[in-house]
C-alpha positions as CSV (number, residue, x, y, z in Angstrom):
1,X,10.1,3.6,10.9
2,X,7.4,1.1,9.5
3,X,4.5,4.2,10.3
4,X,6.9,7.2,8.6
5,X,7.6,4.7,5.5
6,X,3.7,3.8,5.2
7,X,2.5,7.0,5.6
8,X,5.0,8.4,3.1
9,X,3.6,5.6,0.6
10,X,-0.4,6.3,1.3
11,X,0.5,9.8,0.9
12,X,2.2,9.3,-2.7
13,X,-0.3,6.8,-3.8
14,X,-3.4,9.2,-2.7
15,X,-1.6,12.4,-4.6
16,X,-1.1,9.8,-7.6
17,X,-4.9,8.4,-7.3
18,X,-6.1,11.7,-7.0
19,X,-4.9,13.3,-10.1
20,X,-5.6,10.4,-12.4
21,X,-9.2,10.4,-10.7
22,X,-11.1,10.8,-13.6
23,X,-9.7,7.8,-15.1
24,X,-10.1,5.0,-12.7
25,X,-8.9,2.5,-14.1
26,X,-5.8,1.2,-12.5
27,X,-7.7,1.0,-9.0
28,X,-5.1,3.6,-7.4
29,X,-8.1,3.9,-4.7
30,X,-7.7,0.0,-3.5
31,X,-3.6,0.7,-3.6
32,X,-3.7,3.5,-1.4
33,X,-6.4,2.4,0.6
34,X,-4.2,-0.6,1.9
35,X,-1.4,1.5,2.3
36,X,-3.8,4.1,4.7
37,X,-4.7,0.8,6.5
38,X,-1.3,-0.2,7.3
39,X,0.0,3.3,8.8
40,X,-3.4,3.3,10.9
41,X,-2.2,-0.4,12.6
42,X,1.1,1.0,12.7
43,X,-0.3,3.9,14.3
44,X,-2.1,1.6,17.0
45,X,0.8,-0.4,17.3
46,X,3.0,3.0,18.8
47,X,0.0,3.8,20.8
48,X,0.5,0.1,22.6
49,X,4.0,0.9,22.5
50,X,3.8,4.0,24.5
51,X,1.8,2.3,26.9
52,X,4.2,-0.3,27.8
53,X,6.7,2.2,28.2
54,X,8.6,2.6,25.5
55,X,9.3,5.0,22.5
56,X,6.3,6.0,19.8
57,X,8.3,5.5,16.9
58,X,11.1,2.6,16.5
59,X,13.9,3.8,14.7
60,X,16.2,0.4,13.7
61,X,17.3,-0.7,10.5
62,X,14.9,-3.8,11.3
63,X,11.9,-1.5,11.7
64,X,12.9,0.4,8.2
65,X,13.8,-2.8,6.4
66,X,9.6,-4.2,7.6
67,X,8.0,-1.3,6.4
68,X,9.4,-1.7,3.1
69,X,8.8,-5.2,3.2
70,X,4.5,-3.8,3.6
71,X,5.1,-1.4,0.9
72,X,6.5,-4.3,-1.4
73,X,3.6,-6.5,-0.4
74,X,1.0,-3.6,-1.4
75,X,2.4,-3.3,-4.5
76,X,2.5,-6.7,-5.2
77,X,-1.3,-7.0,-4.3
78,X,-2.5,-4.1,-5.5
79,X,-0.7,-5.6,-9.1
80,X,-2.3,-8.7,-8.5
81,X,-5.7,-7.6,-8.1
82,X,-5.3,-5.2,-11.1
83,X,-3.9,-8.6,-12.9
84,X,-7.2,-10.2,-12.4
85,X,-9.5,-7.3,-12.9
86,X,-8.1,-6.2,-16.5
87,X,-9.2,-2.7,-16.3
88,X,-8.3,-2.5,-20.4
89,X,-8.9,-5.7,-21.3
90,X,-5.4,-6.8,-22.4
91,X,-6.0,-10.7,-21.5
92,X,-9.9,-10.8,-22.8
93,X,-8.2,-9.6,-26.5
94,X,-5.7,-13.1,-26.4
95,X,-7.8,-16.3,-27.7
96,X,-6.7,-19.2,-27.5
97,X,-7.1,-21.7,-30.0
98,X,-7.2,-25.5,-29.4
């Protein structure tokens, strides 16, 4: 579950980088980017799985419950790094005064 809900958000977050391509401003690119990077070591992960026997995919509520837990962290790195980059300059306007 933590490959199908990884690959569903690298395949949102591309679509949504790739119309507001002109722009980049919001670094949609680094966001998706990490989300493609996840569903590849998920992707190497079933591979191992199948070669220790068992099933590609791992269906549990456990399963589901970590992939959105990846998702969550993406988004909370991808806002993080967009924090500190200030694509428009929203903290740089603030001065403050002693």
């Amino acid at each position: 579950m933590c490959l199908l809900i990884t690959l569903l958000a690298a395949v949102i977050s591309t679509i949504v980088w790739y119309v507001n391509a002109p722009k980049r401003q919001l670094g949609l690119g680094t966001l998706s980017l990490m989300y493609w990077g996840a569903a590849l070591m998920w992707t190497v992960d079933g591979f191992f799985r199948v070669a220790e026997g068992e099933p590609f995919l791992d269906l549990s509520v456990n399963d589901a419950l970590l992939g959105l837990l990846i998702v969550i962290c993406g988004l909370v790195a991808w806002l993080l790094i967009l924090l500190y980059n200030d694509p428009k300059k929203v903290f740089k306007t603030f001065q403050f005064k002693n």
